[in-house]
DRENLUM-381443 format. One record per residue (C-alpha): residue number from 1; x, y, z. Coordinates in Angstrom, 1 decimal, m for minus. Example, Ala and Ser with C-alpha at 12.3 -4.5 7.8 and 13.67 -1.06 7.14 Angstrom:
<rs>
{fivo = 1 | u = 12.3 | v = m4.5 | w = 7.8}
{fivo = 2 | u = 13.7 | v = m1.1 | w = 7.1}
</rs>
This chain:
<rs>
{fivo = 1 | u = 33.3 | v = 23.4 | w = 31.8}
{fivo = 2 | u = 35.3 | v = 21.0 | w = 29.2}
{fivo = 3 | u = 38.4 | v = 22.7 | w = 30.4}
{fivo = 4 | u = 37.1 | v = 21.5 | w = 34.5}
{fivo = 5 | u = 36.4 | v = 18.4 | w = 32.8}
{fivo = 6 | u = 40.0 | v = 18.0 | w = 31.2}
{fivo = 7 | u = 41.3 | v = 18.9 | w = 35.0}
{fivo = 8 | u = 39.8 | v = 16.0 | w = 36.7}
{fivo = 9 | u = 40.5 | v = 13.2 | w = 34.3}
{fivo = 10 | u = 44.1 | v = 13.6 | w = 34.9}
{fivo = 11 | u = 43.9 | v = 14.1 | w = 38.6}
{fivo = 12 | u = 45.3 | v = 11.6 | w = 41.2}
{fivo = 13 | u = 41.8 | v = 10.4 | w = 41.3}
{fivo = 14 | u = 41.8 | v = 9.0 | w = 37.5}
{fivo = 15 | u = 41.8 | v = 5.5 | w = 38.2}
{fivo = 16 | u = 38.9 | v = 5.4 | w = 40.6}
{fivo = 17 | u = 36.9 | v = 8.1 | w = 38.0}
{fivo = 18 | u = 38.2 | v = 5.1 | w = 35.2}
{fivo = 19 | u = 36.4 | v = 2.6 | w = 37.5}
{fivo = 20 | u = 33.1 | v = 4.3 | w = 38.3}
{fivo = 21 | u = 32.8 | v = 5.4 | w = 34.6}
{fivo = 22 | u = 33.2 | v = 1.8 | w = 33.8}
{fivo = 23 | u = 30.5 | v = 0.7 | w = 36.5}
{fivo = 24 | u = 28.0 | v = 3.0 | w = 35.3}
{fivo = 25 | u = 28.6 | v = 2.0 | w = 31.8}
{fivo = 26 | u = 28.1 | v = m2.1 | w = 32.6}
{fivo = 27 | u = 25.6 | v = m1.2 | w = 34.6}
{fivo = 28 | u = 23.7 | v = 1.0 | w = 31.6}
{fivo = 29 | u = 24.3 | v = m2.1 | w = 29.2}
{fivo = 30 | u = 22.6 | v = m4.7 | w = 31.5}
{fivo = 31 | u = 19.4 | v = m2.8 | w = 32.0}
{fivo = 32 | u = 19.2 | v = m2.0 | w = 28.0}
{fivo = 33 | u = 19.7 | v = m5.9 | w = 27.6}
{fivo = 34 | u = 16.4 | v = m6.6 | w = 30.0}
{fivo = 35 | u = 14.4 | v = m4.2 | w = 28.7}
{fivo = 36 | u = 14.8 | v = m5.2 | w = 25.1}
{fivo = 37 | u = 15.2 | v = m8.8 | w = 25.8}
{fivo = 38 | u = 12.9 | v = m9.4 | w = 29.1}
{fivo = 39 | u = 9.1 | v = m10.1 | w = 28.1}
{fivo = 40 | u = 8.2 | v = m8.4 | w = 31.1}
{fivo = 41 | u = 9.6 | v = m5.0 | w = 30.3}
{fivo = 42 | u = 7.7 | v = m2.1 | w = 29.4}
{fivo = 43 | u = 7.3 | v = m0.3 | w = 26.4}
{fivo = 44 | u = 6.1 | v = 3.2 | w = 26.4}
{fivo = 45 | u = 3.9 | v = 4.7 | w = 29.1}
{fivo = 46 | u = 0.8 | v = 6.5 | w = 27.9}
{fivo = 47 | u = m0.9 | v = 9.0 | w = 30.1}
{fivo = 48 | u = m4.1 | v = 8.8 | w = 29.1}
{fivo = 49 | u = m6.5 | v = 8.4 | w = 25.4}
{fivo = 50 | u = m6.7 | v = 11.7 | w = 25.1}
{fivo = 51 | u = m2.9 | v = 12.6 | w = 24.9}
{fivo = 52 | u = m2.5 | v = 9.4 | w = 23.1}
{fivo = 53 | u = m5.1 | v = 10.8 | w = 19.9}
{fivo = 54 | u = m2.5 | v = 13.4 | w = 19.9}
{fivo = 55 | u = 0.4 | v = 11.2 | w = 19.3}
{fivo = 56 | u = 1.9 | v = 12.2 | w = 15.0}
{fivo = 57 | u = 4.0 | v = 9.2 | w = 15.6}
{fivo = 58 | u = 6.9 | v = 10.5 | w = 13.7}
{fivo = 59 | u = 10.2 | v = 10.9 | w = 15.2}
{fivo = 60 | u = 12.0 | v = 8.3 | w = 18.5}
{fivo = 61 | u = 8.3 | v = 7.2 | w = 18.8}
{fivo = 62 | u = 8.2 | v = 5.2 | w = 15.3}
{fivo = 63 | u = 11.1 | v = 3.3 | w = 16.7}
{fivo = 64 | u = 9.5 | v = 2.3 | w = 20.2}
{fivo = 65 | u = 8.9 | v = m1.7 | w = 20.0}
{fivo = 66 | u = 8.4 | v = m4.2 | w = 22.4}
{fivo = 67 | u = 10.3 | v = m7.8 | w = 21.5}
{fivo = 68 | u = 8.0 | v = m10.8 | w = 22.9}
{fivo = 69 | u = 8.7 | v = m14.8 | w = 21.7}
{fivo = 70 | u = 6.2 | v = m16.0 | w = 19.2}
{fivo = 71 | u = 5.0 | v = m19.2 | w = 18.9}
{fivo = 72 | u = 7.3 | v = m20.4 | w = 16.9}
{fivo = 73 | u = 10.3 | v = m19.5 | w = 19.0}
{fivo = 74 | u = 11.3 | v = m16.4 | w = 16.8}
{fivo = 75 | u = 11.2 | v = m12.5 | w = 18.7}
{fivo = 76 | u = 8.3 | v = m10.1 | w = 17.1}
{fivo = 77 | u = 8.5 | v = m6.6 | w = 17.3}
{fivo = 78 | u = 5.9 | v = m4.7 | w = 18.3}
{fivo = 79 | u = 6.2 | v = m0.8 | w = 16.9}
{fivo = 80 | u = 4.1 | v = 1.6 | w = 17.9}
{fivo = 81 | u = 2.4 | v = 1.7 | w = 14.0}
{fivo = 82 | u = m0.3 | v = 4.2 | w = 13.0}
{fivo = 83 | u = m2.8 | v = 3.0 | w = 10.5}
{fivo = 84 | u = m5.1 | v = 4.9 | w = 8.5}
{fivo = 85 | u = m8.3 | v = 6.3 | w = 10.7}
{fivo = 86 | u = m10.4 | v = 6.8 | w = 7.5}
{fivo = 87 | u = m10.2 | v = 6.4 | w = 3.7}
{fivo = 88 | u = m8.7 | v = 10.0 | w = 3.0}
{fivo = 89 | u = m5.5 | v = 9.6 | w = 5.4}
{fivo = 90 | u = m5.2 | v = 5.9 | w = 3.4}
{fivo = 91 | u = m4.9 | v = 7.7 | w = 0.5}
{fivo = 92 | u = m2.8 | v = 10.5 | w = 1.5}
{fivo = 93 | u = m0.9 | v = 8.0 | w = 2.9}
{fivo = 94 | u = m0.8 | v = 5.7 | w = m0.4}
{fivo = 95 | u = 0.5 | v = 9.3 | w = m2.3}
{fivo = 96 | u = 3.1 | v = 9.7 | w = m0.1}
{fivo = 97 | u = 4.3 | v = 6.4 | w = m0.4}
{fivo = 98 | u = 4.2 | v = 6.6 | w = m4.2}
{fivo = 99 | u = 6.2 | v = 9.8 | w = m4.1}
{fivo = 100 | u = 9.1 | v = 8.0 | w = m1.9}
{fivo = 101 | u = 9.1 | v = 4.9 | w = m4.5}
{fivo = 102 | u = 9.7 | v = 7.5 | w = m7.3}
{fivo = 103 | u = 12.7 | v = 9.0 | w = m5.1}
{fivo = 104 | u = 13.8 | v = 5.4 | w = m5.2}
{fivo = 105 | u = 13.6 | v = 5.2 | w = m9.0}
{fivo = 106 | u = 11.2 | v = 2.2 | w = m8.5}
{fivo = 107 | u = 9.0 | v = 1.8 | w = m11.6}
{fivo = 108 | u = 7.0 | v = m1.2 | w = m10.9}
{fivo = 109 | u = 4.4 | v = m0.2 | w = m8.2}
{fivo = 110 | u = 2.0 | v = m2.5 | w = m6.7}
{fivo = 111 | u = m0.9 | v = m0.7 | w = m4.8}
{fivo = 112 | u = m3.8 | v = m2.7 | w = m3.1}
{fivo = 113 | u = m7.0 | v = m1.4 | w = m1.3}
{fivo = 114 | u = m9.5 | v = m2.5 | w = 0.7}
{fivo = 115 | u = m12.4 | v = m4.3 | w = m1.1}
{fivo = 116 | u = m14.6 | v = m2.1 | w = m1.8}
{fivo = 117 | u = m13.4 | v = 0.7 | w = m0.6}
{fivo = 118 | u = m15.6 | v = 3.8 | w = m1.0}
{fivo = 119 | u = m13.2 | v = 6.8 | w = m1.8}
{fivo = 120 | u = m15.8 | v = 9.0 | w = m2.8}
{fivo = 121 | u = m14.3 | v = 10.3 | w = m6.4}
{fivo = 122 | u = m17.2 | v = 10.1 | w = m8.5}
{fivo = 123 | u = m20.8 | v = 12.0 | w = m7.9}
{fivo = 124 | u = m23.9 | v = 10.9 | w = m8.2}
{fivo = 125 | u = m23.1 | v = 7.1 | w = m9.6}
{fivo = 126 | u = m25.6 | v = 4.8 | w = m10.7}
{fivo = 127 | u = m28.9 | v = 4.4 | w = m8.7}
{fivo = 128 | u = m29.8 | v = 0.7 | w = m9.2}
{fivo = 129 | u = m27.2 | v = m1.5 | w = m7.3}
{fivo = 130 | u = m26.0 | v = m4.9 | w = m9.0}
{fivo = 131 | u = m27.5 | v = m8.1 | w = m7.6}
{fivo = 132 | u = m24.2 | v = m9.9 | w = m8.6}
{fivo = 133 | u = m22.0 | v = m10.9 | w = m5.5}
{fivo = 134 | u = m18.7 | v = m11.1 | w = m6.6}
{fivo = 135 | u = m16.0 | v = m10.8 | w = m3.5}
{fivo = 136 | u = m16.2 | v = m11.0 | w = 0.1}
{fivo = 137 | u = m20.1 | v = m10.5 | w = m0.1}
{fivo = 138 | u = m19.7 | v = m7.5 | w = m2.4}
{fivo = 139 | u = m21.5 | v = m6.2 | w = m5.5}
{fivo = 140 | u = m20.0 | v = m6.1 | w = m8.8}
{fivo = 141 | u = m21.0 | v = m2.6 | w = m9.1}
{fivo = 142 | u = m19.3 | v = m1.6 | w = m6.0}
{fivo = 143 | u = m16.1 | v = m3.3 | w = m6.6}
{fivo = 144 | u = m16.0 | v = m2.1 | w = m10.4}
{fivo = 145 | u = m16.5 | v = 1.7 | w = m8.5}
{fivo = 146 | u = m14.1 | v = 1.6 | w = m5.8}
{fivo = 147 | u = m11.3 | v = 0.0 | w = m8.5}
{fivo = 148 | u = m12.2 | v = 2.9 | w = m10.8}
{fivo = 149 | u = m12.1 | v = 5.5 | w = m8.6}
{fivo = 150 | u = m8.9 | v = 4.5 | w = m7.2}
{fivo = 151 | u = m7.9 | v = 4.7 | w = m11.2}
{fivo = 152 | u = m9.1 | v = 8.0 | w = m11.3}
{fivo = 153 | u = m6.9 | v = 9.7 | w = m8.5}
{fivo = 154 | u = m3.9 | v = 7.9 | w = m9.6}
{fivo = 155 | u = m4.6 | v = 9.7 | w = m13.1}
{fivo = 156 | u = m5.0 | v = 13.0 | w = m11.1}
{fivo = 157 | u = m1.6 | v = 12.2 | w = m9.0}
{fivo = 158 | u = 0.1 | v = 12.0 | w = m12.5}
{fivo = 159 | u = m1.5 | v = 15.0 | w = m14.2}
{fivo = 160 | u = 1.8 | v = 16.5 | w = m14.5}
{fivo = 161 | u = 3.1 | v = 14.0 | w = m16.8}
{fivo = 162 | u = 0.5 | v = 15.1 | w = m19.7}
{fivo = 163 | u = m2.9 | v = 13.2 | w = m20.4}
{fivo = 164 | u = m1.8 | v = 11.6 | w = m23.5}
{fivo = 165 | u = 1.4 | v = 10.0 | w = m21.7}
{fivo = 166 | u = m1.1 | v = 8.4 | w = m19.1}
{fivo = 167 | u = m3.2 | v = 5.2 | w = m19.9}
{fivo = 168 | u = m5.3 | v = 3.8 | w = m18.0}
{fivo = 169 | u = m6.1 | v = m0.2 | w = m18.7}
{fivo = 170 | u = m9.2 | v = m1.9 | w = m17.4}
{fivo = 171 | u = m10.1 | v = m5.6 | w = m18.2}
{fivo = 172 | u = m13.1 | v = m5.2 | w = m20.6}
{fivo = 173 | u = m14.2 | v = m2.7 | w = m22.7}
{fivo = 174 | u = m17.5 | v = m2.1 | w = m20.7}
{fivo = 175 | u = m15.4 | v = m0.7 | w = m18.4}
{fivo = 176 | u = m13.6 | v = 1.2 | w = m19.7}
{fivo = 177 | u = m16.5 | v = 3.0 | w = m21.4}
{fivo = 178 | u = m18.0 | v = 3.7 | w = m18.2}
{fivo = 179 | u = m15.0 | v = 5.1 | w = m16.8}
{fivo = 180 | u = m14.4 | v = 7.0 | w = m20.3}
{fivo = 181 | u = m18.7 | v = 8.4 | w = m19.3}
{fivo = 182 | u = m17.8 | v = 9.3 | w = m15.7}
{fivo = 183 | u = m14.9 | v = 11.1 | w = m16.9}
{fivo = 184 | u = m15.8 | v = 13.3 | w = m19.1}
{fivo = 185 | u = m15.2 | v = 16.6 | w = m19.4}
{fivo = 186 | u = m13.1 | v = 16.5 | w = m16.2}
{fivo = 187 | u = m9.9 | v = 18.5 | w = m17.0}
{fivo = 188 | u = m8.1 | v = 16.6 | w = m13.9}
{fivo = 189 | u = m8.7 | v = 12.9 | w = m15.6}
{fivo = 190 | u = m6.8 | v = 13.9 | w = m18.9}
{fivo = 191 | u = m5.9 | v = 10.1 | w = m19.8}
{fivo = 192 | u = m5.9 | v = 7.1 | w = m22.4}
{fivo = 193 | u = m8.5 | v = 4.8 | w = m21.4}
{fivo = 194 | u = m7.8 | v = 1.3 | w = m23.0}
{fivo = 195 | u = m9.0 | v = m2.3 | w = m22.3}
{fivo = 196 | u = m6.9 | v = m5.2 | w = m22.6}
{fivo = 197 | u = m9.6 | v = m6.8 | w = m24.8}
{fivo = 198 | u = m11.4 | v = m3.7 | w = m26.4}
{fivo = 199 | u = m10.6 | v = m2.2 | w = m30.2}
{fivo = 200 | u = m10.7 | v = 1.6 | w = m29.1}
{fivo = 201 | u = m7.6 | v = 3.3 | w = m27.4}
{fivo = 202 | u = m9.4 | v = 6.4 | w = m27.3}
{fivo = 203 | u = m8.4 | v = 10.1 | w = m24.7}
{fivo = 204 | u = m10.7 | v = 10.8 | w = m21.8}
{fivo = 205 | u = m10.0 | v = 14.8 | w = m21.3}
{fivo = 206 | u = m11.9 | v = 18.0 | w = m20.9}
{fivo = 207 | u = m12.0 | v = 18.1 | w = m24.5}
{fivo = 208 | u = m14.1 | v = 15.2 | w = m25.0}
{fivo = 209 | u = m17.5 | v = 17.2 | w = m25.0}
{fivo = 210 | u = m16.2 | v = 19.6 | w = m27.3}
{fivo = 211 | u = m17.6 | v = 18.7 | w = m31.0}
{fivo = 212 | u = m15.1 | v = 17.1 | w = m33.5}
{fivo = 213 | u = m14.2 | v = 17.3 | w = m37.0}
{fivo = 214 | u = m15.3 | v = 14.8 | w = m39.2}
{fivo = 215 | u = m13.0 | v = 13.1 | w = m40.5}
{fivo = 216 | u = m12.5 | v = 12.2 | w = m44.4}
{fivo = 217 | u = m12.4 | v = 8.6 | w = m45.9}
{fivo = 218 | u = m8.7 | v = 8.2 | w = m46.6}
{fivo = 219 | u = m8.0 | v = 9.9 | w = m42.7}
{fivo = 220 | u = m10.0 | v = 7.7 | w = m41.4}
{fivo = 221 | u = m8.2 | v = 4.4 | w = m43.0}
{fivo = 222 | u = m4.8 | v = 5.7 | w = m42.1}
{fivo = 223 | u = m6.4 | v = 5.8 | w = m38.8}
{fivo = 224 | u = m7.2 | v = 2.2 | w = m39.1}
{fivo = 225 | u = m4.3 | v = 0.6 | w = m40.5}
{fivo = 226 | u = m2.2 | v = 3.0 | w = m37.9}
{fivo = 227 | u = m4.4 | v = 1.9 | w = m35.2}
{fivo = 228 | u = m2.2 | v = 0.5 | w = m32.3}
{fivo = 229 | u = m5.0 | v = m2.0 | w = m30.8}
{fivo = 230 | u = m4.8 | v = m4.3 | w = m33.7}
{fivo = 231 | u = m3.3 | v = m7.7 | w = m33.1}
{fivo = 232 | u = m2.0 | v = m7.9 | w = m29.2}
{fivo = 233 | u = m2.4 | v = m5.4 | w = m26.4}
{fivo = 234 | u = m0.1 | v = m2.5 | w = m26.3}
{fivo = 235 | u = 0.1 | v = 0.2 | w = m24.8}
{fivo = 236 | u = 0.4 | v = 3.9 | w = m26.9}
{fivo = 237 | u = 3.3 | v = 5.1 | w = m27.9}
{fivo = 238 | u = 5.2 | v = 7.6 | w = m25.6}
{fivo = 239 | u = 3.4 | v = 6.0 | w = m22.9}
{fivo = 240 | u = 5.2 | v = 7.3 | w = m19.7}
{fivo = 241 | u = 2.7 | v = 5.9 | w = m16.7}
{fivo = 242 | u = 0.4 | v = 2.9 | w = m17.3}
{fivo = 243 | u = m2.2 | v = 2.0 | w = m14.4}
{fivo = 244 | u = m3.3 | v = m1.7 | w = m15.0}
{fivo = 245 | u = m6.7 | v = m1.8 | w = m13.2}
{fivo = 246 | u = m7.5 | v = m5.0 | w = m11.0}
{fivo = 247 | u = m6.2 | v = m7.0 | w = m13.7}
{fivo = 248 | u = m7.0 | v = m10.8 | w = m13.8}
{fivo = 249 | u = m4.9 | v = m14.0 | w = m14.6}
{fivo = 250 | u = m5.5 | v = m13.0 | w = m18.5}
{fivo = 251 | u = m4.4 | v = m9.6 | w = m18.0}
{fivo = 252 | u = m1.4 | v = m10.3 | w = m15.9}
{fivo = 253 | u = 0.0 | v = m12.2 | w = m18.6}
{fivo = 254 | u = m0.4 | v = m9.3 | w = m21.2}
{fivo = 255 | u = 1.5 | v = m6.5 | w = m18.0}
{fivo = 256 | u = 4.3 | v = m9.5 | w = m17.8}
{fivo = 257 | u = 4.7 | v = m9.5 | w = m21.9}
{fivo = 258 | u = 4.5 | v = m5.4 | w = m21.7}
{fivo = 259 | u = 6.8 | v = m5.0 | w = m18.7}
{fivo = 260 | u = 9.2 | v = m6.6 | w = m20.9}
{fivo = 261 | u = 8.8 | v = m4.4 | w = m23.5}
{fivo = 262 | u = 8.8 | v = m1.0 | w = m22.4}
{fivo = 263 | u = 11.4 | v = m1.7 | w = m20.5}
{fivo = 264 | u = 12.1 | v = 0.0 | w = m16.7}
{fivo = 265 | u = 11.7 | v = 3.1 | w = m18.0}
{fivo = 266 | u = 7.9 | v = 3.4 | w = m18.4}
{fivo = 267 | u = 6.4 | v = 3.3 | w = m14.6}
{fivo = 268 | u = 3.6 | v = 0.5 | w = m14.4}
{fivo = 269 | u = 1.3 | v = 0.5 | w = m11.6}
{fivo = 270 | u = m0.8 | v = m2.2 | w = m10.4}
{fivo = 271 | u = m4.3 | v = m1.3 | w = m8.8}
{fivo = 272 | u = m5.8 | v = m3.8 | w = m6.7}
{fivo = 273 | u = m4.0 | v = m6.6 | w = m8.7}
{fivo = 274 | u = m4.5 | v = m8.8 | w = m5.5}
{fivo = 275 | u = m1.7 | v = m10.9 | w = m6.7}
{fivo = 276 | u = m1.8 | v = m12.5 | w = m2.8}
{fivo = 277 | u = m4.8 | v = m14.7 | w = m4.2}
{fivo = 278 | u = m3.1 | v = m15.8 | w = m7.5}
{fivo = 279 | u = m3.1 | v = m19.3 | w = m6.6}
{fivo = 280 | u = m0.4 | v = m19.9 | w = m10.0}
{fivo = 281 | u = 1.1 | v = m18.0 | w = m12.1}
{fivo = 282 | u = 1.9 | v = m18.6 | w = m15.8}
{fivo = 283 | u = 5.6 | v = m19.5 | w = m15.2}
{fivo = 284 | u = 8.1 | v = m19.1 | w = m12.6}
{fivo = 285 | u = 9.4 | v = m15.7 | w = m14.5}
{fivo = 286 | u = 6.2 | v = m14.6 | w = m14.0}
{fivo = 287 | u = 5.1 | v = m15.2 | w = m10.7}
{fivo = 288 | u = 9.2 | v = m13.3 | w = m9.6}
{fivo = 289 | u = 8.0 | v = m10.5 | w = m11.7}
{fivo = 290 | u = 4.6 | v = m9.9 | w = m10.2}
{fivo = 291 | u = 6.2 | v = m10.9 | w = m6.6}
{fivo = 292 | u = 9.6 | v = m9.9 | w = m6.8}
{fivo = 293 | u = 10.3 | v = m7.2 | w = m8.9}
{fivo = 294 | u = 6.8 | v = m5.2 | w = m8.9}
{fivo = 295 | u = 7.2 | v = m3.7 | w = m4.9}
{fivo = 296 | u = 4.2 | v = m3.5 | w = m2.8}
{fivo = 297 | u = 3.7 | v = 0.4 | w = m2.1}
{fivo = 298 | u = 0.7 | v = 0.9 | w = m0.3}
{fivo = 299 | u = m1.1 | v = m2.4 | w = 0.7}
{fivo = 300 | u = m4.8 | v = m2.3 | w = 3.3}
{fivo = 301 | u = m6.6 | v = m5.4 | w = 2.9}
{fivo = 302 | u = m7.5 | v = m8.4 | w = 5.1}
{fivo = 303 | u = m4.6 | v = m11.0 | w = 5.8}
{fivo = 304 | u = m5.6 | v = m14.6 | w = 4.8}
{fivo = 305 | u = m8.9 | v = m15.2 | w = 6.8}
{fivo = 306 | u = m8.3 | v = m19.2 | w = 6.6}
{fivo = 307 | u = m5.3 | v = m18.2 | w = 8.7}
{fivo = 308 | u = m5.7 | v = m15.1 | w = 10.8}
{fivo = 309 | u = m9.3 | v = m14.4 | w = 11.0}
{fivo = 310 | u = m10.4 | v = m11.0 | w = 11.5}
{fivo = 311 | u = m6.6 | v = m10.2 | w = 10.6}
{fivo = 312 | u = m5.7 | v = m7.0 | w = 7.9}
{fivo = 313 | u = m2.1 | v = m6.3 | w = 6.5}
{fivo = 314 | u = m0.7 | v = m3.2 | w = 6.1}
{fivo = 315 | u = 2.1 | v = m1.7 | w = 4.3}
{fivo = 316 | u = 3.5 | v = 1.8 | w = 3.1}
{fivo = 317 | u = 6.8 | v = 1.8 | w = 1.3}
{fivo = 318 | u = 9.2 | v = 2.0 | w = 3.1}
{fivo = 319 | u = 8.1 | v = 1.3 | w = 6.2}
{fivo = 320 | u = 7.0 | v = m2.7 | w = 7.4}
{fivo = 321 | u = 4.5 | v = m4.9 | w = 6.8}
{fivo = 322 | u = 2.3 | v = m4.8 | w = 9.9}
{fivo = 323 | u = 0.0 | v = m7.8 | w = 10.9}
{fivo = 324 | u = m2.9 | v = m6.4 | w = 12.6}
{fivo = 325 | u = m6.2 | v = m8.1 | w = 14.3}
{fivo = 326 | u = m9.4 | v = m5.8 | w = 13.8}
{fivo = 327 | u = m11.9 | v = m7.3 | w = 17.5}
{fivo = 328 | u = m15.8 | v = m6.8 | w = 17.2}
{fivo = 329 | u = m15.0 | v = m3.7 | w = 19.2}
{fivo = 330 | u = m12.6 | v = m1.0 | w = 19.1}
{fivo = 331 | u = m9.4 | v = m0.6 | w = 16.8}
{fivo = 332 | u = m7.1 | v = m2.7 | w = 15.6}
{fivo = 333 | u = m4.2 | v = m4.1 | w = 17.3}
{fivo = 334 | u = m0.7 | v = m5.1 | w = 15.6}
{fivo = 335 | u = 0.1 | v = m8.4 | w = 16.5}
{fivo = 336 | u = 3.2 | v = m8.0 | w = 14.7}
{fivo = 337 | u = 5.9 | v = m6.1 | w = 12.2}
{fivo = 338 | u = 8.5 | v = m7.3 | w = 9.8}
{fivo = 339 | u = 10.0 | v = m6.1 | w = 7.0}
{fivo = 340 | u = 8.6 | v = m8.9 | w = 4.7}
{fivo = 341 | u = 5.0 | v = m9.6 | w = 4.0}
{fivo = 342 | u = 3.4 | v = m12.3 | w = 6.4}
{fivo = 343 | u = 2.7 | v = m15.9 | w = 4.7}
{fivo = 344 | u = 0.2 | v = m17.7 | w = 5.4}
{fivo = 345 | u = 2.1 | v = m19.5 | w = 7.7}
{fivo = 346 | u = 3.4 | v = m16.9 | w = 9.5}
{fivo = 347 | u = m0.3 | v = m15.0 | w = 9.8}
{fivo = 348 | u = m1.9 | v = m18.6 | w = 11.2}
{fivo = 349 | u = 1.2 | v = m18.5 | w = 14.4}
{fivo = 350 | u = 1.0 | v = m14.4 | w = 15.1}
{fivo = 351 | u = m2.7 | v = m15.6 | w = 15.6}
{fivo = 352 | u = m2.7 | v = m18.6 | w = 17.3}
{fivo = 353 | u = 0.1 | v = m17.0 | w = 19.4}
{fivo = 354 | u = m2.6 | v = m13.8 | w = 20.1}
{fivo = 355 | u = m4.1 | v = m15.4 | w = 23.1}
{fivo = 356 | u = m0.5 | v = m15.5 | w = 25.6}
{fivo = 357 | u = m0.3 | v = m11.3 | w = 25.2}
{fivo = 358 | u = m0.6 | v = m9.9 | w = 28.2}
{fivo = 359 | u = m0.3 | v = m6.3 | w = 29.8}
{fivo = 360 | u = 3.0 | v = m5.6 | w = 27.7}
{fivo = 361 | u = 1.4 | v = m5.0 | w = 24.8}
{fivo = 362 | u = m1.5 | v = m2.8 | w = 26.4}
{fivo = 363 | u = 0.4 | v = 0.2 | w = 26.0}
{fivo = 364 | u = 0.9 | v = m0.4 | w = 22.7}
{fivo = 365 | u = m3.1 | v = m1.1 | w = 21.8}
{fivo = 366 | u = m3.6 | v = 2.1 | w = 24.0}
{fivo = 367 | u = m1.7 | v = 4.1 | w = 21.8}
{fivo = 368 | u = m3.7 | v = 3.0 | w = 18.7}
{fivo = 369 | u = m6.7 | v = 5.1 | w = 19.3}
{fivo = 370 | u = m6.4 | v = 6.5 | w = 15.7}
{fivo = 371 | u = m6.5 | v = 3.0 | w = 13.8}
{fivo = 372 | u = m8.9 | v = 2.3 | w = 10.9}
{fivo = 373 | u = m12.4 | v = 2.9 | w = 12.1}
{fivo = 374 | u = m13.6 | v = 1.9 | w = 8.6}
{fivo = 375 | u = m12.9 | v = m1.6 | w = 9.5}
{fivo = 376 | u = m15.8 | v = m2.5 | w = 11.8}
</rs>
């Protein structure tokens, strides 16, 4: 058939073959430029709910989007983004996204999670709930148990690296010696469990409910004088993975002084940092560390409510930041993507913009069926 082909290009007909060809490609090129430009074209067509639940969104679909003007006169694009149905796809998700960061040699990692979130780690738990409200209309309890069980399957996901070359850093000593209770005796939490203002940088391990040796008098003041928690917060020796648990302003400053330290070759992971809500940083080198250099892997929480009520943010590396509104009822629908995270600024026009869509983006909300059901 090529040799056919060959044949009738250099026919007597070739200039008229030259000039349809040419046709059909002009013509081909002006209906790409309405459809991506036009905000009347349609996206994608959906059959129905039921094929759309079956929808992996991998593959051409990813890269379906719909270009509409926003309020501001820019073009958003609309992709065709699934978000997380339930707590276990965020986290398999979140894992993933860790895994391609590492691929990227990236070893400051900022991870952030929905207040609150109940991942279901730890069994049993304590039975009388704290009256304290401390966020969004939350208990301290709960927010102290979804941060430390997002701790403790980060300290499974690195279980490979060796126990002792995993620390784990939570803000107060209380903490931390409920974490070090909840863990014990799991073989799967082998980790350092420190506090940025405690004196013990004790192991959590399977080991720890085994009896121990006592210890003589002048082993226990080498112990002392060796001990690494005196003067400033550092982190153990050999340390190859450090997981700073939702650290506050104080605690930030100690990860800036440490990430200076250690250097890039000691991975440091933020959990639930929520460094969006830092109104000011410590200096200007700070606030480019925590907001330039440490990279947002896997971010679900609610966008500024001041701004985009009812609004989440979304982001797994490397994929785009994704501005989504969550209605009293059903899912959540992107309002819009970019490869940046959304200021303020930008979340306050996406939603003031929200009430001119119209049927163009209705395939797109269609094909959302499997978005965050945790969210109403």
């Amino acid at each position: 058939r090529l040799r056919h082909c060959d044949e009738r290009i250099s026919s007597p007909h070739r200039s008229s073959n030259r000039k349809i060809m040419h046709y059909c490609i002009g013509t081909t090129l002006l209906l790409i430029t309405i459809l991506i430009i036009s905000p009347t074209a349609t996206s994608f067509v959906v059959p129905n709910s039921n094929d759309a639940a079956k929808l992996k969104f991998i593959g051409p679909m990813i890269r379906t989007q719909t270009i509409r003007p926003s309020g501001d006169g820019r073009l958003t694009k609309l992709h065709a983004v699934a978000l997380p149905k339930d707590v276990k796809e965020a986290v398999s998700v979140c894992r993933q996204s860790v895994q391609e960061a590492l691929k990227g040699r990236i070893s400051r990692m900022d991870i952030e999670m929905p207040v609150g979130a109940k991942f279901g780690v730890e069994k049993g738990g304590q039975k009388k709930k704290s009256s304290v409200q401390e966020e969004d209309g939350v208990s301290r309890d709960t927010l102290e148990t979804s941060d430390r069980e997002l701790a403790r399957l980060f300290v499974d996901m690195f279980q490979p690296v060796g126990g002792e070359n995993i620390a784990v850093i939570f803000k107060e000593d209380r903490i931390a010696n409920l974490a070090r209770k909840r863990w014990n005796g799991d073989s799967t939490a082998q980790c350092r469990i420190l506090s940025v203002d405690g004196k013990r940088n004790g192991a959590s391990s399977a080991a720890d409910g085994k009896k121990k040796k006592k210890k003589g008098f002048a082993a226990k003041l080498a112990e002392e004088l060796d001990s690494e928690s005196s003067g400033p917060f550092a982190l153990p020796k050999g340390c190859e993975v450090a997981l700073f648990v939702n650290p506050g302003p104080k605690e930030l400053i100690a990860v800036e002084r440490i990430s200076n330290d250690v250097g890039m070759g000691t991975l440091i992971i933020l959990l639930n940092a929520r460094l969006g809500k830092v109104e000011k940083f410590s200096s200007e080198a700070a606030e480019n560390l925590f907001l330039k250099d440490f990279m947002p892997i896997f971010h679900l929480a609610a966008a500024p409510q001041n701004a985009a009520p009812n609004c989440l943010m979304h982001r797994a590396y490397p994929g785009d930041w994704v501005l989504a509104r969550k209605p009293k009822v059903g899912q959540p629908k992107v309002l819009a993507t970019q490869p940046e995270r959304f200021s303020t600024e930008e979340c306050r026009a996406e939603y003031e913009n929200m009430a001119e869509l119209g049927d163009l983006e209705k395939g797109v909300e269609n094909v959302l069926e499997n978005v965050a059901t945790w969210f109403r």
